[in-house]
C-alpha angles and dihedrals in degrees: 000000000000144000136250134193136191142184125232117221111053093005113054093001123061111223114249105202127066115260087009091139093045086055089054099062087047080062104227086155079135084056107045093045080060103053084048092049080060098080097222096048096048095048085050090049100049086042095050092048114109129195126240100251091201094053095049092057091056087044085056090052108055085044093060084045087064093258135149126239119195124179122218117178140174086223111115124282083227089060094058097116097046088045084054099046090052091051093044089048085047094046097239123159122211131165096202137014131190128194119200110247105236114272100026118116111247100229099051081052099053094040091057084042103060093045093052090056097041094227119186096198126027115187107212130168100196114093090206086048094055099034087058087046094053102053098042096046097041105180096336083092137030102224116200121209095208108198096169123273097356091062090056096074090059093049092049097048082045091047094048090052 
C-alpha cells in the first residue's frame, strides 16, 4: 500500500476565479485568508469550487488499488467543514485531510505534514512549493509538479508501478 497526497486548490479544485492560480505564485495567501474570514465571501468562494474532473478519476484509481489519499492544503483549519463539503459533493474519497493553522507558512506545514504521513507521492501545483519539498525531502518522497493535463501522464506512469 502506498500513500498519495495531493494538494486542493489547482490540483483537485479548480480554481473558481479567473487568474486564481496566477495570484497563488505572487503569494497574497494574507490576503486571501482575509477576503475568506468575510462570510459571504468565503461561502461564494467554497460554491463556486469545482473539482478536477481528470484528477478524480486517478484518485479513483489508486483508491480502488487499495491506496491511501490523504489531503494536505494550505486552506484554513477554520474552513474544514466547507473544504469537506466541497470534496463529499465532488465524490471525492480521501483517508486523511489536513488544513494549514492560521499563521502558519504553507510549505513548513506540508512539509510536516507529509513526513508525518509518510507519503510516497505528493501532488503540488506550485513551482516554490515543490521546489522547497524536494529539497527537503530528497528521495524520502516522490513530489509531483502537476501543470494540468501534461502532469497526468507522470502520475499515471507513477500510479501503474
Amino acid at each position: 500500500m502506498k500513500i498519495y497526497g495531493f494538494d486542493l486548490d489547482g490540483v483537485i479544485f479548480v480554481s473558481p476565479m479567473p487568474f486564481y492560480g496566477a495570484l497563488k505564485n505572487l503569494n497574497l495567501d494574507p490576503l486571501f485568508r482575509r477576503l475568506r474570514e468575510i462570510t459571504f465571501l468565503k461561502d461564494k468562494f467554497y460554491q463556486s469550487i469545482r473539482i478536477n474532473e481528470e484528477i478524480l478519476a486517478l484518485i479513483n484509481q489508486i483508491k480502488q488499488a487499495k491506496n491511501r489519499i490523504v489531503i494536505i492544503s494550505g486552506h484554513l483549519l477554520e474552513c474544514r467543514d466547507e473544504v469537506s463539503n466541497c470534496l463529499r459533493k465532488g465524490g471525492v474519497p480521501f483517508d486523511s485531510l489536513y488544513l494549514c493553522p492560521d499563521g502558519q507558512s504553507h510549505k513548513r506545514f506540508k512539509l510536516a505534514k507529509i513526513r508525518q504521513m509518510d507519503v510516497d507521492v505528493y501532488v503540488e501545483d506550485r513551482l516554490t512549493i515543490v521546489r522547497f519539498l524536494q529539497k527537503y525531502l530528497e528521495e524520502k518522497c516522490q513530489i509531483i509538479y502537476y501543470k494540468g493535463h501534461r502532469s497526468l501522464t507522470q502520475l499515471e506512469k507513477i500510479i501503474s508501478n
